[in-house]
C-alpha positions as a Markdown table, in Angstrom:
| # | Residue | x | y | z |
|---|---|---|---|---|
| 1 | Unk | 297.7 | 131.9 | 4.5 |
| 2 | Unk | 299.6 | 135.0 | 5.6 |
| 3 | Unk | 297.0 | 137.3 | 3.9 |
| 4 | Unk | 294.2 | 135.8 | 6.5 |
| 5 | Unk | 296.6 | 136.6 | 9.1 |
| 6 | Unk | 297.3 | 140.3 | 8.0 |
| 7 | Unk | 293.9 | 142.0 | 9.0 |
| 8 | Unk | 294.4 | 140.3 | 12.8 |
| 9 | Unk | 298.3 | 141.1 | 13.1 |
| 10 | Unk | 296.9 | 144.9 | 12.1 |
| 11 | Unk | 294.6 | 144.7 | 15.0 |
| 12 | Unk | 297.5 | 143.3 | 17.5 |
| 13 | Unk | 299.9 | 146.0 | 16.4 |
| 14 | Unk | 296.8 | 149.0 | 16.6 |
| 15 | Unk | 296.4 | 147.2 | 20.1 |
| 16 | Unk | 299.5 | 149.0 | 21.5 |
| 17 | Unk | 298.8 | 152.3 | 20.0 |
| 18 | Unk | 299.2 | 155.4 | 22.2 |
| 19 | Unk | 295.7 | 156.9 | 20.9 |
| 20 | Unk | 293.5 | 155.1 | 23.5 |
| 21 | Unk | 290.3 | 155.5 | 20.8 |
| 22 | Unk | 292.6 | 153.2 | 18.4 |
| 23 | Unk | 294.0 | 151.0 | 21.3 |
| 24 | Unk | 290.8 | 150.1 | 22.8 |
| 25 | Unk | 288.9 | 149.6 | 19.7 |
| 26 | Unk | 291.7 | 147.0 | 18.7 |
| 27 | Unk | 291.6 | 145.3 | 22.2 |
| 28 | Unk | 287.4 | 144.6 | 21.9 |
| 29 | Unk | 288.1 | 143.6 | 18.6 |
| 30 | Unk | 291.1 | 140.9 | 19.5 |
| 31 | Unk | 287.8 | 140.0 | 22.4 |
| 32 | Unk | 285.8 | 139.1 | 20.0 |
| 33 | Unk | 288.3 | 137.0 | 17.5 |
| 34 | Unk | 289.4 | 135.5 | 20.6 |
| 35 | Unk | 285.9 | 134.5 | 21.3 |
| 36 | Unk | 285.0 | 133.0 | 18.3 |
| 37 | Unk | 288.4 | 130.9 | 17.9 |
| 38 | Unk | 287.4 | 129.5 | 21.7 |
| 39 | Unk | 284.2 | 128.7 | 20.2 |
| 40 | Unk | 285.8 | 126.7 | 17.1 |
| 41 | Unk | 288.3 | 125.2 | 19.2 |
| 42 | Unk | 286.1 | 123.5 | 22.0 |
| 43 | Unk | 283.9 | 122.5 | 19.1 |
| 44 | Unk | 286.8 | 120.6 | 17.3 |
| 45 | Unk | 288.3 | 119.2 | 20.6 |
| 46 | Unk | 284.6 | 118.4 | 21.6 |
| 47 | Unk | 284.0 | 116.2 | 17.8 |
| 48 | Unk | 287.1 | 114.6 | 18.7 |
| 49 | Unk | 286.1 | 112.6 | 22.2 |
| 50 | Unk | 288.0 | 115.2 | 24.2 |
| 51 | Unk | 286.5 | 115.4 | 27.8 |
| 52 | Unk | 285.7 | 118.9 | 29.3 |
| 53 | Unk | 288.3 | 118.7 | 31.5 |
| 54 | Unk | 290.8 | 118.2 | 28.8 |
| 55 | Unk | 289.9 | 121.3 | 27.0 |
| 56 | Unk | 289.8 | 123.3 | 30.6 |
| 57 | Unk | 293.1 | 122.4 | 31.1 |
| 58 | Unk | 294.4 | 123.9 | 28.3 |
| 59 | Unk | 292.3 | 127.2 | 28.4 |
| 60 | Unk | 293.4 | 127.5 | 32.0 |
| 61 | Unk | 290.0 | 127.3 | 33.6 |
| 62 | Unk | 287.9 | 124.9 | 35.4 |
| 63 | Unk | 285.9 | 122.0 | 33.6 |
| 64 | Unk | 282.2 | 123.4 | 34.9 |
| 65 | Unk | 283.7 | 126.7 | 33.4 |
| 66 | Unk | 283.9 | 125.4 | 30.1 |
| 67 | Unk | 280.9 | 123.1 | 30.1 |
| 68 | Unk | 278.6 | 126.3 | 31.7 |
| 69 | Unk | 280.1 | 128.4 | 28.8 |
| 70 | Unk | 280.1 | 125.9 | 25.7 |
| 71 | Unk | 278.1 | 122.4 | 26.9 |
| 72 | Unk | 274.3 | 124.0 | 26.1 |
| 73 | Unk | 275.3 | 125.0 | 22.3 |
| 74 | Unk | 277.8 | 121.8 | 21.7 |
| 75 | Unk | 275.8 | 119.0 | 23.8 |
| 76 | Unk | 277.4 | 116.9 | 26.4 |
| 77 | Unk | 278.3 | 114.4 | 23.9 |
């Protein structure tokens, strides 16, 4: 499972680079992985009965956040 992990650790660790071309290429790349898990995440959490405010909670944001952002693709369910 490590070796999955490698090329996103790479990215974290280019992230504090002092080059700002390899810094700021690693932070809109860590954007996007952190995008997709969300996606993944509110989709499991979603198949399992959990409400929208549930998964808000734990992302830190408000329920109408997460439902505007995710409800249209996942369904209200």
């Amino acid at each position: 499972m490590l070796t999955c992990m490698e090329p996103a650790l790479d990215i974290a660790q280019s992230a504090a680079s002092t080059d700002p071309e390899v810094g700021l290429r690693a932070v809109a790349s860590l954007r996007a992985l952190a995008e997709r898990l969300e996606i993944v995440q509110v989709e499991n959490a979603r198949k399992l009965g959990w409400s929208w405010q549930d998964i808000a909670g734990r992302l830190g944001v408000t329920k109408q956040t997460v439902h505007r952002k995710h409800g249209k693709r996942i369904g209200s369910r």
